[in-house]
Structures are given as structure tokens and as C-alpha cells.
N, C-alpha and C positions, 0 to 999 in steps of 0.2 A: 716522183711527185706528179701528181694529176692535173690535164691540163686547166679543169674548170676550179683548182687552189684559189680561192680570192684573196689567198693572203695579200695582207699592205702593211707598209712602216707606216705608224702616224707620230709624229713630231709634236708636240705642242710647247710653247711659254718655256723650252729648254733654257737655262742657264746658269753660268761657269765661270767664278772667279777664280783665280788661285791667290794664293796666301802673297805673291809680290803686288797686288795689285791689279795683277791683268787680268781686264774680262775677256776671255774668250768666245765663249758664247753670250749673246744678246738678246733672249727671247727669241729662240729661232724655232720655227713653225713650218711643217713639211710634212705635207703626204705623198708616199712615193707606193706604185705599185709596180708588179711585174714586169721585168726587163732590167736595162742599164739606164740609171739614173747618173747621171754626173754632175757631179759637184763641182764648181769650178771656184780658183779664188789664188791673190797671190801667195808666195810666202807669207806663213804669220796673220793669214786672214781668219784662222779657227778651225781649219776643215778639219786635222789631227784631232783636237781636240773632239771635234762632233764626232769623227771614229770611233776613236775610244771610250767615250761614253757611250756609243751604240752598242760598242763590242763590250762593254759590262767590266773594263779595264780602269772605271773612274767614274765617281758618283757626281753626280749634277745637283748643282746648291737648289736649284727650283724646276717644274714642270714633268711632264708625262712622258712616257716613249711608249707604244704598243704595239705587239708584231704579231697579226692577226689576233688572237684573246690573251698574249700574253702582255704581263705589266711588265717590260725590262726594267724597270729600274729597282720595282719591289721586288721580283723573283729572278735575279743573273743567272742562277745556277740553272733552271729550264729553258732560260735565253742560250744560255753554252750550250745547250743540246743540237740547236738547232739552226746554231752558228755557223760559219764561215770567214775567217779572216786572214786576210794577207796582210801586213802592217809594210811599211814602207821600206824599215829593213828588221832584217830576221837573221836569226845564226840557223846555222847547220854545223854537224860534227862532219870536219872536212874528209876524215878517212873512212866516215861510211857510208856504205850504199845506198843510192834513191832508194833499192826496194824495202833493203833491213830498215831504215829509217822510218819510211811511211809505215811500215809495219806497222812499227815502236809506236807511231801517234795513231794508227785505229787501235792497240790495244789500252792508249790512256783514253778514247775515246769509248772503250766498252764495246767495240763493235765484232762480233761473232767470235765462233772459235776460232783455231788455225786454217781449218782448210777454207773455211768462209770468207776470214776477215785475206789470207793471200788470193782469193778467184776480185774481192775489193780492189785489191791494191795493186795488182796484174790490168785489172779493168781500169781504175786513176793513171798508170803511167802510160797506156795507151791512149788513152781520153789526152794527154796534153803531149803528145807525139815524144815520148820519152823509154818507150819501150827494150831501144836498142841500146841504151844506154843504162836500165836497170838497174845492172851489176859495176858502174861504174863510181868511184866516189865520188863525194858533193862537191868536193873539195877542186874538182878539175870543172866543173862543170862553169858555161860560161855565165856570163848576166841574164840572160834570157832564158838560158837553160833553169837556169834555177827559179826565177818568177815563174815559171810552168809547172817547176813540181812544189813553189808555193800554190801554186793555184790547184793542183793536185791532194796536198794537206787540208784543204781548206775546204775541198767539196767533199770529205770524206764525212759520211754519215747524211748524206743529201742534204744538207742543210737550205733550208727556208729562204737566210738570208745570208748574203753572200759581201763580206764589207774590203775593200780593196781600195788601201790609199797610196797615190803616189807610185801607181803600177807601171811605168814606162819608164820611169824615171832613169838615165844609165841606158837604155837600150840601143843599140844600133836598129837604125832603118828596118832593114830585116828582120829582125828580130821582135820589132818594136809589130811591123805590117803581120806575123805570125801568134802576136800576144794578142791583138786589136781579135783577128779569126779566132783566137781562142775564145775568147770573152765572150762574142755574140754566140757562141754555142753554148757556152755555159749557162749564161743568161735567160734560158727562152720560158723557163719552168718557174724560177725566184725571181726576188728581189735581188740584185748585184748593184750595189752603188760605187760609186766608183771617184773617189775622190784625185783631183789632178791641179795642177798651175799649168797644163799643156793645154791650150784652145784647139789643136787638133785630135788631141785623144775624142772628146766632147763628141764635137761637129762629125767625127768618124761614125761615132759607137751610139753614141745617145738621141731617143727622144724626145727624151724629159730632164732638165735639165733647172739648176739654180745656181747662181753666181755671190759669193762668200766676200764679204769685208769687212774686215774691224768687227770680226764675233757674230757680225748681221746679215740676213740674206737679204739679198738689196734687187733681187730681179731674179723671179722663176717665170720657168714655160719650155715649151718646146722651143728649140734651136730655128727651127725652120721658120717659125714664126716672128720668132724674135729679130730674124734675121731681115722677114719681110717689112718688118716695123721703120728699116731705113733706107729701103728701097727707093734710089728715085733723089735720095738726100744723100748720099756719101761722092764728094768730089776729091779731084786728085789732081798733082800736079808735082815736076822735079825745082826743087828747091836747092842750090848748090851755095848758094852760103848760108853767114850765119847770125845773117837779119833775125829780126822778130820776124815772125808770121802774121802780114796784116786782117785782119779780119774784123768784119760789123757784126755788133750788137748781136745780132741774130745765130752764129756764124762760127761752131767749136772746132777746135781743134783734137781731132781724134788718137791721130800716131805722127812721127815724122821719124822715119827710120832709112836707114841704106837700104836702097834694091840698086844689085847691080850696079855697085861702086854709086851712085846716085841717091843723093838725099830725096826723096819724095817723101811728101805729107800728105795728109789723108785728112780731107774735111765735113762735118758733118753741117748743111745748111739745106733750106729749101729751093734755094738758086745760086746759080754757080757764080762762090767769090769772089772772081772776075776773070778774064778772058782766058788767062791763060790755062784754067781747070776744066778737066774733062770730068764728065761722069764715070761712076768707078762702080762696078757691080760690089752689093756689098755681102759681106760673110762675115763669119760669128765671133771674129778676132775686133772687126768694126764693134761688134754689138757687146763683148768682153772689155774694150777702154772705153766705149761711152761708159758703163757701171764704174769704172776705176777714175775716170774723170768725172764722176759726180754729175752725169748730164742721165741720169735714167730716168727724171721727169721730162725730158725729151722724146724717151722711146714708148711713150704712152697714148 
């Protein structure tokens, strides 16, 4: 893929009820260009849903999708060309090999002859540090091992756009710090969206970023920015019982969680709630529950 590809996802008026009742999607509107875009949102906010109607997996009651000139929604079958998807979880046949395996899916993907499509698939398991392990089955392979030769299926045929939900999800630390390095290399040529409920996948990997709830996106941008939006306003303090939290008019309440056996809250005002709160440098976790506490006309 070329570096001057203009490709872009463009979003428009998308939306998704299903047959119980639930809207998934909201009229969600999104232009994302090259690199890792992350999605953030809790359980049950829609991101799945926006996946797989990206991924051509499920049709959309209203709106547009276009990935570079093509219409994903009227044409799926040259959207799959140019596809990439990892879904949240995925089977593998446990007693065969990463290599036999990825074979198997460049030749449902049409991609060269034999000695072409193995110099491919030789190049994909070295690309996601899986080399040594080739000849071994899926079936032994750990949690992390396997989201790599997911992500290894999924670049196969260089695809455009790159859709990854739920990718950390299960991972140990390690594992998790060697998937994050994978992704930003994958990344630098497509689109890779990257859908998550982890606020540090985001803040690690992403630029560009939009926050998911109830089917709607409720606050896009860059991370860094967003983050500067409450700068200067995020106070803190240890709270060891189990009072209300006083606070004025003016004056939210952001998180209140255990650090180090220690209840501390975390408050969002323009002066400190009273003596006892200290200034708190703030980060994208701050700017992730003001959206979930409904304070995002705050971060404007």
C-alpha cells in the first residue's frame, strides 16, 4: 500500500435496530483516516454492532458507509476484498497448524498460487512474531498468541481497512504491551479501527479517537486534546467512608474507586471543593467518565 493512499472511512446518519427493540446504532457519523482510530465505549454501547456492519457481517436500517470510492453497504462483496477483521472471538481448528491454517484462508481469499500465496504466509507469521511457532497447533497456542495470528489472517491480502474489536481483551500485561507494538506497525499504511471498553488500549495506541454510548457517539477528537479540555479542573482527594460526596452546584463527580486499599474520588470543578483536594493531573480515563456521567457539555 502506498504511502500517499488517501483512503478514509466515512460514516454518515448509520443506523440499527434489531427486531427486540434495541437501537444500537444512533445516527452515528465518523470520518476516520489512516492510522489507529479507537473506539471507546462500555459494554453494550454499540461498538460490536458498528463492527460488523463495517465488516459487511449486517445490514444497516438507514445511512452511508464509504471506504475510499467504495459504497460498503451497496457493494459488501468488494468491501471483503479489501477487508480486515479480527472480531472479538474467533474459532480456530485446535489440531492445525498456524501455517496449514493461514494457508487455508489466503486460498479462500484467492490470493496467488502455491509458491506465492506460502513466500505470503511465511511473511504474515513473521510480521506478528509467530515464525517459531509455525508448525505448531492453534490449539496450544496462548491468548495472545493467537490474537497475533488473528491479526496475521486478517492483513492477509493487504487490506485497506483493518477492523479490530475487543483486541486486548484476556490478555496478560505482556502480552497485552506486545499486541499494542504489533498494531502500531500494522497500522501506519490503512485504516485500523480498533474498537475497546479498555481506556488504556486508546490513550496508548490512538490519535484519533470517539467515545460510544447508547448506540451514539457522544464526544470525538484526539486524546491529547481531550485530555487538555480538563486540565487545571480535575481535583482529588482519599475518602475512607461511605458519606455522600459533598459537592456545589458547579462541582461533578468523576470516579471514586480503591487506589491502594484507599477510597479516592476524583472531581471535576473549576476550584478546589474544599481544602482537603489536591490538584490531580488529568488523563483520558478522567475524560472517558465525564462522557459516561453525562458531563460532556462540560468538556466543551
Amino acid at each position: 500500500m502506498q504511502q500517499d493512499n488517501p483512503i478514509r472511512l466515512e460514516i454518515e446518519n448509520l443506523s440499527k435496530t434489531y427486531n427486540n427493540g434495541v437501537t444500537a446504532l444512533n445516527n452515528v457519523n465518523l470520518t476516520i483516516n489512516r492510522g489507529i482510530f479507537g473506539l471507546l465505549g462500555p459494554n453494550g454501547a454499540g461498538k460490536s454492532s458498528l463492527m460488523r456492519t463495517l465488516a459487511t457481517l449486517q445490514e444497516a436500517d438507514a445511512g452511508a458507509v464509504k471506504l475510499g470510492q467504495l459504497n460498503v453497504l451497496d457493494d459488501p462483496a468488494a468491501v471483503r476484498a479489501t477487508l480486515g477483521y479480527l472480531p472479538q472471538e474467533f474459532g480456530v481448528y485446535p489440531n492445525v497448524t498456524a501455517r496449514k491454517l493461514l494457508d487455508q484462508i489466503a486460498v479462500f481469499k484467492g490470493i496467488g498460487g502455491p509458491s506465492v500465496r506460502h513466500k505470503i504466509v511465511d511473511q504474515q507469521l513473521e510480521l506478528v512474531n509467530l515464525s517459531a511457532h509455525r508448525d505448531q497447533a492453534l490449539g496450544t497456542f496462548s491468548g495472545g498468541m493467537r490474537q497475533r495470528f488473528g491479526i496475521a489472517q486478517a492483513l492477509l491480502g493487504d487490506p485497506a481497512l483493518v477492523i479490530v474489536d475487543e483486541p486486548t481483551a484476556g490478555l496478560d500485561p505482556a502480552e497485552r504491551v506486545r499486541f499494542h507494538n504489533l498494531l502500531a506497525t500494522v497500522a501506519e499504511n490503512r485504516v485500523l479501527m480498533m474498537s475497546t471498553h479498555i481506556v488504556e488500549d486508546v490513550s496508548d495506541l490512538c490519535t484519533d479517537m470517539a467515545i460510544m454510548l447508547a448506540g451514539k457517539i457522544v464526544l470525538r477528537g484526539a486524546p491529547a486534546e481531550q485530555i487538555a479540555k480538563l486540565n487545571g479542573r480535575v481535583w482529588t482527594c482519599d475518602n475512607d467512608n461511605d458519606n455522600d460526596i459533598d459537592l456545589g452546584e458547579d462541582q461533578s463527580l468523576i470516579t471514586a474507586r480503591m487506589v491502594r486499599g484507599t477510597r479516592r474520588v476524583r472531581v471535576l470543578a473549576d476550584m478546589a471543593p474544599g481544602a482537603n483536594y489536591e490538584s490531580a493531573d488529568a488523563d483520558l480515563n478522567d475524560v472517558y467518565f465525564c462522557a459516561l456521567n453525562g458531563l460532556i457539555e462540560r468538556l466543551n
